[in-house]
N, C-alpha and C positions, 0 to 999 in steps of 0.2 A: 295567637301563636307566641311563645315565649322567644327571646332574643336570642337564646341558648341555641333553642330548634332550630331555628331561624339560621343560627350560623353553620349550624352541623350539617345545614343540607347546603350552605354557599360555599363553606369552602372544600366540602366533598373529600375530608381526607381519613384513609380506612385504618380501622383499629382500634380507633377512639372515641372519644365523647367529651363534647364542650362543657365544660365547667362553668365560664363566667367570660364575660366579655366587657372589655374596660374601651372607651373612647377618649382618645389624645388627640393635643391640635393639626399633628402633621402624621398621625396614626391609630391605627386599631391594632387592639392587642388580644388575643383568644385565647385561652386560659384551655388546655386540655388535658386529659385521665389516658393511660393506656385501659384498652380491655383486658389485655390478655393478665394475665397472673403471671405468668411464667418469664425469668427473664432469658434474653438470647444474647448472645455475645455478635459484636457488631461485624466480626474478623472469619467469625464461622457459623457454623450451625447448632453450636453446643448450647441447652436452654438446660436449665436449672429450676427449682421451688424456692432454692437457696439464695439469702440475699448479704453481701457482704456489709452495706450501709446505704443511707439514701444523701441523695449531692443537695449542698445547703441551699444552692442557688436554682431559679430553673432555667432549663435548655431554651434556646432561642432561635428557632428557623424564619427566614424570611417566604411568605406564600405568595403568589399572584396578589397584586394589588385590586384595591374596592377604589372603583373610580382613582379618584387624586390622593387616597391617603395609600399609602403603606401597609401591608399587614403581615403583621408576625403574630406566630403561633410560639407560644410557649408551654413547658411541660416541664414539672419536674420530675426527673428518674432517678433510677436506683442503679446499684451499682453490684455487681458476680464479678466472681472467681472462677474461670475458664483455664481448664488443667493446663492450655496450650499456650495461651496470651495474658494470662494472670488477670489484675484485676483492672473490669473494665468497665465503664457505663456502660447500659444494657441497649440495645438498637434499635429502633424505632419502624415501625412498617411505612411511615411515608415520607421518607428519607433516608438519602445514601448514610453511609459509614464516613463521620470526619468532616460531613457537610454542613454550613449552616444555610441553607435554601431548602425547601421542600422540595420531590420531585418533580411538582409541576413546574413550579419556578425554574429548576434546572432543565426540565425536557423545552421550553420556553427559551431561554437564552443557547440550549444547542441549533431550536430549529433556527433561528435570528441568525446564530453564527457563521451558520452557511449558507445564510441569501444575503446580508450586508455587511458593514466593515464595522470595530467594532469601537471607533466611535457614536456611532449613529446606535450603535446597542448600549453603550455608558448611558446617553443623556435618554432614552427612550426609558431605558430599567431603573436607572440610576445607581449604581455598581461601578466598581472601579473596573480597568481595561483589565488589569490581574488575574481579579475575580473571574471573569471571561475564562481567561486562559485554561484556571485550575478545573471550572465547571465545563468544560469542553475536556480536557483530559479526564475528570470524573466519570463521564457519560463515556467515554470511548472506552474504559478501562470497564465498565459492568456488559455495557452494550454490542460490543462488539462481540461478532460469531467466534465463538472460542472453535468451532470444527470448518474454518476459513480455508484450513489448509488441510484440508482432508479432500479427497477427488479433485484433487486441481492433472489436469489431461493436458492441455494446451493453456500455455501461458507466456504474456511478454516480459519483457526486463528491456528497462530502460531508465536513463538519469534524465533529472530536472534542475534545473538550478533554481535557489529559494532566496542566494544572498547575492550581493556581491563578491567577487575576488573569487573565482571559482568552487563556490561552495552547492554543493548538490546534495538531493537527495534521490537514491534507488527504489526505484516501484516495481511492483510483483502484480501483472494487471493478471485475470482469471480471463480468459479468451470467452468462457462458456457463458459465465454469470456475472461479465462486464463492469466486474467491481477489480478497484485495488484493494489486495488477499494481504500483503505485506509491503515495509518500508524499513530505511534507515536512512542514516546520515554517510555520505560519502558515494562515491561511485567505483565501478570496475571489477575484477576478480576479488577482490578483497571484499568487497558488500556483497558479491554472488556467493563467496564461500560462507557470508552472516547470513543467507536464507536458507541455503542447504545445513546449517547446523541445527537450523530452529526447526525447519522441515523435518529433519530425522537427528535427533540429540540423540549425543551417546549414551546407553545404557548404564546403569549404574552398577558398583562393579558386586558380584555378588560375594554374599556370605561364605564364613568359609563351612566348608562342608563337614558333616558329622562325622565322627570317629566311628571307621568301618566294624562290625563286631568281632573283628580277631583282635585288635587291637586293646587295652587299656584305657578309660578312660584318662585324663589329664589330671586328675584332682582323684587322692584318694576316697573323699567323699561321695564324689561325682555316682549317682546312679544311672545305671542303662536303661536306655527306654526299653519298653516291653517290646514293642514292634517298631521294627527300624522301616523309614518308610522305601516305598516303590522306588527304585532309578526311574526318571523323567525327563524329556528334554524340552527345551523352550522353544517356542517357534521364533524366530530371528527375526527383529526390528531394525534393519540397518546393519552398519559394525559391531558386533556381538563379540564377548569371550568365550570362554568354556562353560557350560551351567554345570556345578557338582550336581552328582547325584542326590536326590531328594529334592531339589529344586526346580523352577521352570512349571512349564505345563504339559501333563501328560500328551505325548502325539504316538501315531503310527509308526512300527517300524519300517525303514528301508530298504528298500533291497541291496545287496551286497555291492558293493562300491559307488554304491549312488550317494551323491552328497547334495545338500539342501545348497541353493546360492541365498546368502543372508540380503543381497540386492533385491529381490526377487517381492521381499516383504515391505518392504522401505516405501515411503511415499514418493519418494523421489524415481523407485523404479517404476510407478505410473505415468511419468509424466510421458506424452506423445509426440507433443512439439513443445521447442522455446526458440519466440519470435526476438529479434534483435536485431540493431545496424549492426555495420560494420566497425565501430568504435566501442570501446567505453571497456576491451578485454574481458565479457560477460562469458565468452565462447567457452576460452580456457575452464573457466569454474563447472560448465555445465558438461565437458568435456569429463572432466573429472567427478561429479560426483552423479549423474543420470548420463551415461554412454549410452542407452538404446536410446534417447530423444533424439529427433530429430531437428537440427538447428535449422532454423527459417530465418537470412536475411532477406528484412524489407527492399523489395525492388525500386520505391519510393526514393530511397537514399540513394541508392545506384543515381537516380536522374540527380537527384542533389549534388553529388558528385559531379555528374558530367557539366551540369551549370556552373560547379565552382570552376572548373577546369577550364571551361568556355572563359570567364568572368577574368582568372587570369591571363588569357593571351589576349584579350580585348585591354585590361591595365597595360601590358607590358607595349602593345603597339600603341596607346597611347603614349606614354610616357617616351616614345621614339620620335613623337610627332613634339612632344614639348620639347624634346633636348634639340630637335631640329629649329628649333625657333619658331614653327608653324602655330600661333598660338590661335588663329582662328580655326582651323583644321582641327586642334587638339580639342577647342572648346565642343565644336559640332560633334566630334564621335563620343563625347565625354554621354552627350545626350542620348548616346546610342544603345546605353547599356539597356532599360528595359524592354527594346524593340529584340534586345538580341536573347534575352532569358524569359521574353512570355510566347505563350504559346502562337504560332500564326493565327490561327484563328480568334482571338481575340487581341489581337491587335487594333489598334484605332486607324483612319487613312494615314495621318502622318508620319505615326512610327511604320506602317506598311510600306510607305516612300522609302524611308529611311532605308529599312532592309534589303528593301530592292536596291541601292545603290549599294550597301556593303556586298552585295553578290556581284553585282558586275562588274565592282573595282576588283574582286580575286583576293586574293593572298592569306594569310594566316587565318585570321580573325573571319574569312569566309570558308574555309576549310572548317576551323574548330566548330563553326556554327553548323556545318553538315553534320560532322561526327558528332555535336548536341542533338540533334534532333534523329538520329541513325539510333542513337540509345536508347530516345523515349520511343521511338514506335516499337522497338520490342517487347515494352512491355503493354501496351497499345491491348483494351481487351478485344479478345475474339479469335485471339491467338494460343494456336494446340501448344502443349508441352512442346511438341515434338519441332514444330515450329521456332518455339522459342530455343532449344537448343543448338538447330542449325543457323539461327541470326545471330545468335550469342557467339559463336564457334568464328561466324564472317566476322563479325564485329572485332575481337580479341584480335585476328589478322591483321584486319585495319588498323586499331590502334597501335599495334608495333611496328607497324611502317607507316606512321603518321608524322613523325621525325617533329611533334612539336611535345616539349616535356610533360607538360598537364596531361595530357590525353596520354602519353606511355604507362606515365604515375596510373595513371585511372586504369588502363589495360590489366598492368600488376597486380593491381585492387580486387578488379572482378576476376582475374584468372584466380586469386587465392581464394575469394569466396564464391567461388562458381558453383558449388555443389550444394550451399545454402540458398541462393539464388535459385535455382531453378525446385528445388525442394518447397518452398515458401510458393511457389506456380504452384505444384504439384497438389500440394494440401489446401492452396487457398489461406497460408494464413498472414498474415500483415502485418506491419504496426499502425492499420490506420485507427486501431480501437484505442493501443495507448497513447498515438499522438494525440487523440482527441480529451482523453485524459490530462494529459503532462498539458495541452490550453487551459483547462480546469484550474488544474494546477497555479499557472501563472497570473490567469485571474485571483485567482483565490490572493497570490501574492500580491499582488498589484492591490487590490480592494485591500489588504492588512497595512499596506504602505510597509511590507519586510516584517521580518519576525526576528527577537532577540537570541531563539535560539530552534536547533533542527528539531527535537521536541515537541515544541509549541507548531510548529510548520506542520512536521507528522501527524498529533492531534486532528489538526483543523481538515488534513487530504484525508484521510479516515473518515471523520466526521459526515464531511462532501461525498466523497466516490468510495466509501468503503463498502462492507459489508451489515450497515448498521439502519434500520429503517426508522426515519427522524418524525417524528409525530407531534400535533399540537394538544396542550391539554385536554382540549375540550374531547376530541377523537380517541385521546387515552382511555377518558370515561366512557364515552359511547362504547369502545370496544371492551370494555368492561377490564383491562388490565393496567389503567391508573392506580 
């Protein structure tokens, strides 16, 4: 078998054929021919017979390595004139547009990207951290489902933090197909108002409309068409204008004062639920632009809450036992805080001691811990709706004749998101899907040791939890779509 053959079936890449094969001390170098005659533009689909010149030098991809050396493929190409993108080198079928890695090589440092950090991927590939970056955004810009956001029904919203100094990123988890559907940088109604614009973009504004035939044309010149076309209307994607006549797509007439709702067609008027805490002013945005969703606050948060609430009147009686000078006193309740925020049942005998003494001394700090543990059994499963909103209704009582601040604050809380709350029972839906995501997340951060920018961060949560299914070379081939 010739060295040639030899290579064309090792490095398995489609389109082409090996030329010649050169051996260096710290590389192999493969010499390869396109098949095809025809050139294609790297940006579109436009191919040509046409060649505008051939490049003096040849192109240089780096492929999976042979053992210890290195291998590049090289090729020299020609270069078209593309009516759209002018004149460009012509694209190659086993490599992205703009890249110099082959696809294997690049489907290879995606799947790495998101199982280890990306020094352990420098010294393993031998690539700079950079290089990383841009082939992880490469792969998420081809590979990612462009109809991501098409049938999204029940969906969460919620921020992550990716830097320090409160820097966040907004995630769009898909309830059904337990991926993140979208992101950006920042959090609140302002990134909720950047999904619903990318969700349903405004239409573009239409043409103006032909001169009726009673009318003159504009230009004496100007001739009439033979046949003026049909009035038509467009069927409505979101916020629409008026379609002139001749334009849009033909539909049904209506009956006489029946008017189309332009929501009605919008992806955002599918949505069924959007799950959220209590924080981050997601409500407002969803409020406004999908009104028949159903907001679901996580009851999750609620107990969040009533522990933060517990957490401060345990500080503040502390800090009465410090100012009293009782510094052994203060020291021993200081220890008391995780006896007073885990569950009884998993408590160990000591902290169990413990809590048994904060009940039978009385006073604040054994109150807040009843009204703590009054909140989580209602949401305790096994409990009807119906259930839950006459415990919800005592509760709310309680808390405003509780006469300790935290706990009124918290009452307020849940009376304004009561309806979310019990709705989120209702449906069943949580944020336990995207809390377990936004862990993802912060692993992910944690293993990068931070990222220099929300980009590079977005990338990489795409890459992990997207909609993007991450493959090893070898599998590419076997599935036959390498």
């Amino acid at each position: 078998m010739r060295v040639t053959t030899a290579f064309s079936r090792l490095v398995r890449l489609p389109g082409v054929w090996v030329k010649k094969v050169r051996f260096e001390p710290d590389r192999v170098i493969v010499e390869v021919g396109l098949r095809r005659k025809k050139l294609v533009c790297p940006e579109c689909s436009y191919s040509t017979w046409a060649r505008k010149d051939k490049r003096p030098a040849d192109s240089v991809w780096r492929h999976l390595d042979l053992g210890v050396w290195a291998l590049e493929i090289h090729c020299r190409r020609r270069r078209l004139w593309c009516p759209v993108h002018g004149a460009l080198t012509e694209a190659v079928p086993f490599a992205r547009a703009g890249a110099e890695f082959t696809r294997d090589f690049e489907w290879l440092v995606a799947w790495l990207a998101a199982k280890v950090d990306k020094t352990t991927l420098q010294r393993m590939l031998r690539i700079d951290w950079r290089t990383i970056g841009r082939i992880v955004k490469r792969v998420c810009d081809e590979e990612l489902d462009p109809g991501r956001l098409d049938g999204l029904f029940e969906i969460g919203i919620d921020e992550v933090s990716w830097k320090r100094q409160h820097k966040y990123l907004t995630l769009v988890v898909d309830h059904l197909r337990r991926q993140v559907v979208w992101g950006c940088e920042g959090a609140g109604a302002a990134a909720a108002d950047r999904f619903f614009a990318e969700l349903d973009p405004e239409p573009a504004s239409p043409s103006p409309a032909p001169n009726p035939p009673d009318q003159p044309p504009p230009y004496p010149d100007a001739k009439r068409p033979a046949v003026w076309p049909e009035p038509a209307i467009m069927v409505p994607f979101g916020p629409c204008p008026t379609v002139p006549a001749g334009h849009g797509i033909p539909g049904g007439w209506l009956e006489l004062g029946v008017e189309l709702e332009p929501g009605m067609f919008a992806r955002a008027g599918l949505l069924d639920a959007v799950s959220m805490d209590m924080t981050g002013g997601y409500a407002k945005s969803v409020r406004e632009h999908a009104r028949q969703a159903t907001i679901c606050v996580d009851p999750y948060h609620v107990v969040q809450l009533a522990n933060q609430a517990l957490d401060e009147v345990r500080r503040d009686y502390w800090n009465e036992l410090r100012r009293a000078d009782d510094q052994q006193a203060a020291k021993r309740f200081k220890d008391a805080r995780w006896c007073l925020l885990k569950r009884p049942e998993k408590l160990t005998d000591e902290q169990a001691a413990t809590l048994a003494r904060i009940k039978a001394a009385g006073g604040e700090v054994s109150r807040a811990y009843t009204l703590k543990e009054a909140v989580r059994g209602i949401f305790e499963p096994g409990l009807s709706l119906e259930d839950v909103e006459i415990l919800l209704k005592r509760l709310l009582s309680r808390l405003a004749r509780c006469r300790l601040k935290p706990f009124i604050r918290l009452g307020k809380t849940i009376r304004k998101h009561r309806d979310g709350i019990l709705a989120a029972i209702r449906l069943g839906i949580n944020q336990g899907r995207t809390e377990a995501i936004n862990n993802k997340v912060r692993l992910i951060t944690r293993r990068a040791y931070g990222f220099h920018s929300a980009q590079a961060a977005l990338a990489l949560v795409l890459l992990t939890c997207g909609p993007i299914s991450l493959h090893l070379p070898h599998e590419l081939h076997t599935l036959g779509t390498g």
